[in-house]
C-alpha positions as CSV (number, residue, x, y, z in Angstrom):
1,X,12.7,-7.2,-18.5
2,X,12.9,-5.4,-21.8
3,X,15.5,-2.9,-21.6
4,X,13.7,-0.7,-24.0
5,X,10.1,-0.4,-21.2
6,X,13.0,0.6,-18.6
7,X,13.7,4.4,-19.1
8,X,9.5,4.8,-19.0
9,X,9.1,2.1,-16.1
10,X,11.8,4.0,-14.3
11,X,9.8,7.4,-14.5
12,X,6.4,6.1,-13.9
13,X,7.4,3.7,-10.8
14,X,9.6,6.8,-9.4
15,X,6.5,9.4,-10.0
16,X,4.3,6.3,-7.9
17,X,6.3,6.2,-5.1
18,X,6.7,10.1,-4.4
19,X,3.0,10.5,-4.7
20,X,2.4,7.8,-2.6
21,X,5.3,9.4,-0.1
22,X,3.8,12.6,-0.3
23,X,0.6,11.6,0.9
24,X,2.1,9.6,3.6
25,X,3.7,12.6,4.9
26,X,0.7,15.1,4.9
27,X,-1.1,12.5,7.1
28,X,1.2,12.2,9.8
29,X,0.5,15.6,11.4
30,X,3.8,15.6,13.7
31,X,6.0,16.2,10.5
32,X,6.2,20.1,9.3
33,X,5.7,20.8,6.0
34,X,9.2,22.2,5.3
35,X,10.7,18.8,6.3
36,X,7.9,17.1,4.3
37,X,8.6,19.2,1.4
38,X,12.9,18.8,2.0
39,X,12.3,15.0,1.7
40,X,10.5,15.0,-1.2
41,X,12.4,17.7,-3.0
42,X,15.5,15.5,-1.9
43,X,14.0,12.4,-3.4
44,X,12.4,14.4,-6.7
45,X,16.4,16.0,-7.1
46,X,17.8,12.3,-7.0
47,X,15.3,10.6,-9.1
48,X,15.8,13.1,-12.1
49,X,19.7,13.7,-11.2
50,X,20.6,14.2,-15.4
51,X,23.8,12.2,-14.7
52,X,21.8,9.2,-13.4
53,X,18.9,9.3,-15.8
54,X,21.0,9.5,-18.8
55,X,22.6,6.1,-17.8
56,X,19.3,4.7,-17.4
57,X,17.7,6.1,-20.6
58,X,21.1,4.2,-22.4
59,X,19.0,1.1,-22.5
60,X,21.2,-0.5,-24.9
61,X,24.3,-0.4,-22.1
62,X,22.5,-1.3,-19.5
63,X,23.1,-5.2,-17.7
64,X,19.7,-7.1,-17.2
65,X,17.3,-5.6,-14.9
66,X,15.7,-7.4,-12.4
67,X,13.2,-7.2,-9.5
68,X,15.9,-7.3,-7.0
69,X,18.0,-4.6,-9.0
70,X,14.1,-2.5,-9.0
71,X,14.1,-2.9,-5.4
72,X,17.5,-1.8,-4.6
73,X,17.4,1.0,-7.0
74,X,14.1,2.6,-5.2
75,X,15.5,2.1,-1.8
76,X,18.0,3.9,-2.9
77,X,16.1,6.5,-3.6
78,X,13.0,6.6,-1.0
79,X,16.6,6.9,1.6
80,X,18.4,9.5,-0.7
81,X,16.7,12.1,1.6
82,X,16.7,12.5,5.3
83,X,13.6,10.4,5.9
84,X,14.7,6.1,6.6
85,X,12.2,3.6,6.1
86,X,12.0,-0.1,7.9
87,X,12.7,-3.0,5.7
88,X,9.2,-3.8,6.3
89,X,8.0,-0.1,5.1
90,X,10.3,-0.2,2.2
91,X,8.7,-3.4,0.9
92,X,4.9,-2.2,1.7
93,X,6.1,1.2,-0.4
94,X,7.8,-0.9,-3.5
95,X,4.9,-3.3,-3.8
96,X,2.4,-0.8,-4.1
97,X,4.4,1.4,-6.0
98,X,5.0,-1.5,-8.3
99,X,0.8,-2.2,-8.0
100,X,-0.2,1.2,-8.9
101,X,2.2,1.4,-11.9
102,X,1.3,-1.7,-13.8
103,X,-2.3,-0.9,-13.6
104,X,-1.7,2.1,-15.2
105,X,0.3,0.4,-17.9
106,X,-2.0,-2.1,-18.4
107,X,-5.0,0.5,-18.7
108,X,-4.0,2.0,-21.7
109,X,-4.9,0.6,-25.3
110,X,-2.0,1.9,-27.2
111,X,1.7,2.2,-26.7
112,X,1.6,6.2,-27.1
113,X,-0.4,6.7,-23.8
114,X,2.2,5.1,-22.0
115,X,3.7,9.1,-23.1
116,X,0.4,10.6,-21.2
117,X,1.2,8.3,-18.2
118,X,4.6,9.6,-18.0
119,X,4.0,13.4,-18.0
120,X,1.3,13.4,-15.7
121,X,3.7,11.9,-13.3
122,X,6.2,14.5,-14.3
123,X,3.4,16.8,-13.9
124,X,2.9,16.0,-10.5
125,X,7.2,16.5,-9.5
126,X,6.8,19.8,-10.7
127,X,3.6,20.5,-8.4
128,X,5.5,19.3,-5.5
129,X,8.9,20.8,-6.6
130,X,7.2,24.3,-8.1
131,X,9.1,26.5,-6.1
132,X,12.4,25.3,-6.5
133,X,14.4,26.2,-9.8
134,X,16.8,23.6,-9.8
135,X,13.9,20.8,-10.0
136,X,12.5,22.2,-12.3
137,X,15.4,21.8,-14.4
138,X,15.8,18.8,-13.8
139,X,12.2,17.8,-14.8
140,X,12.5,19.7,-18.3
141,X,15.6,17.8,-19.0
142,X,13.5,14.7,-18.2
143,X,10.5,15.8,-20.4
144,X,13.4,16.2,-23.2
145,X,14.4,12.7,-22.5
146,X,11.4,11.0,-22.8
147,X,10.6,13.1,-26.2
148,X,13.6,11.9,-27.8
149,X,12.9,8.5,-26.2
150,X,9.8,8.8,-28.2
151,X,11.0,10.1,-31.3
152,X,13.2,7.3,-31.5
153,X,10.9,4.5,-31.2
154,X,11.3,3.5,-27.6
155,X,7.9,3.5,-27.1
156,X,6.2,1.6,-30.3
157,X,8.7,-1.1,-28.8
158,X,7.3,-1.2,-25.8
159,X,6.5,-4.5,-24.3
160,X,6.4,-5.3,-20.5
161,X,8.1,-8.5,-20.1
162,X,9.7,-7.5,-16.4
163,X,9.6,-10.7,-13.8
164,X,8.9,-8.5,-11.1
165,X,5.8,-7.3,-12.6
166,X,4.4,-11.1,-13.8
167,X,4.2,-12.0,-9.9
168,X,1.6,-9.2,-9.1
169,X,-0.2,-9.4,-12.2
170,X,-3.4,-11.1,-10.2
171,X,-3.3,-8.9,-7.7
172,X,-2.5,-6.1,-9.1
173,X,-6.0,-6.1,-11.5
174,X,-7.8,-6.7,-8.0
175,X,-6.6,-4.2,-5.6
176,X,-5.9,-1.3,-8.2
177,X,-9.5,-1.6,-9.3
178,X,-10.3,-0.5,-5.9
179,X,-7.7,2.0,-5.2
180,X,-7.6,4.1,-8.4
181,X,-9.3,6.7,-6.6
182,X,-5.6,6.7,-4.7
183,X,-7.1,7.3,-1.3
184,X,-5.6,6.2,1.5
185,X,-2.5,4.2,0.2
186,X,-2.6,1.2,2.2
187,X,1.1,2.0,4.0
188,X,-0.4,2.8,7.6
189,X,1.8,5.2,9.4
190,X,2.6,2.6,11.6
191,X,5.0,1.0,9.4
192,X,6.3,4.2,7.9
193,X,8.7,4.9,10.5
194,X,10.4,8.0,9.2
195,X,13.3,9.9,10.7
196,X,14.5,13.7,10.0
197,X,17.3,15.4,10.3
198,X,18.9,19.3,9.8
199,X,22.4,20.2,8.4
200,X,22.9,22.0,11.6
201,X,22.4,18.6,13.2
202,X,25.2,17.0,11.1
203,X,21.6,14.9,10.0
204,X,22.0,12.8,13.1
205,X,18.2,11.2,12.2
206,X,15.7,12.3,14.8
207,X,12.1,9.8,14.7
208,X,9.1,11.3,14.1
209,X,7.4,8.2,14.1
């Protein structure tokens, strides 16, 4: 992969997966909405942690990414809350995240919309996160980041040359075509086996599922 499409990859692939989370969560009806809302607030606070996105926005530092780095690094953060995913569930959730993402990528005729793609998945952290003042923090300090990332060229450089993303190039122009409504992510609950915890449990996990 080109280390110059990472920082933007990174964003849009994160932005995916908590939408695709979110909506998870609101249709399992046995899960509150303050626990919904703690996980993804959780995962939001992680994804945008300024510490860990400036690393990732120093491209030029950064060792070769590849797909199995991409799927460590969002199991990382899908379990930086108190929610836990199967192996099985965490693949279902990366491959669609990764599905979704490249369609978008690959539906926009110049490098500069790449910029829209990337705030309106900002956008949609700050929906989900509009109550709490430390997200939103974090999510300007992003929206600064990508700025600068397109004031210095990062994006006119953009090309998507990520192994991960050549495997699912067939599929992915098939089955986004007709899911772009983003209805019904195809994760059933079935194999989102989620488990919750509270601080005043020490977070010993509890299954919902």
């Amino acid at each position: 992969m080109s280390l110059k499409c990472f920082p933007l990859l990174y964003v849009n692939m994160a932005g995916e997966m908590i939408y695709i989370l979110e909506q998870r969560i609101k249709n399992q009806k046995n899960i509150s909405e303050e626990k919904g809302d703690l996980v993804l607030h959780d995962i939001i606070s992680q994804t945008l942690k300024q510490k860990y996105l400036h690393e990732i926005f120093k491209y030029p530092t950064l060792p070769t990414v590849t797909e199995i780095h991409m799927r460590a690094m969002f199991e990382r953060l899908a379990h930086s809350s108190i929610m836990r995913l199967s192996e099985s569930s965490m693949e279902k959730l990366f491959d669609l995240t990764l599905m979704m993402t490249k369609y978008q990528i690959q539906s926009v005729v110049m490098p500069e919309q790449i910029l829209t793609v990337t705030m309106n998945h900002l956008s949609g952290m700050r929906r989900i996160a509009k109550q709490e003042d430390d997200i939103q923090e974090l999510i300007r300090n992003a929206h600064a980041m990508v700025d600068y990332f397109r004031r210095s060229g990062g994006v006119r450089s953009w090309v998507l040359r990520s192994s991960s993303g050549e495997a699912h190039t067939g599929r992915c122009a098939k089955d986004a075509s007709r899911s772009r409504t983003r209805q019904n992510p195809q994760i059933q609950s079935s194999h989102l086996k989620c488990k919750y915890a509270t601080a005043q449990e020490n977070r010993t996990l509890t299954s919902l599922a």
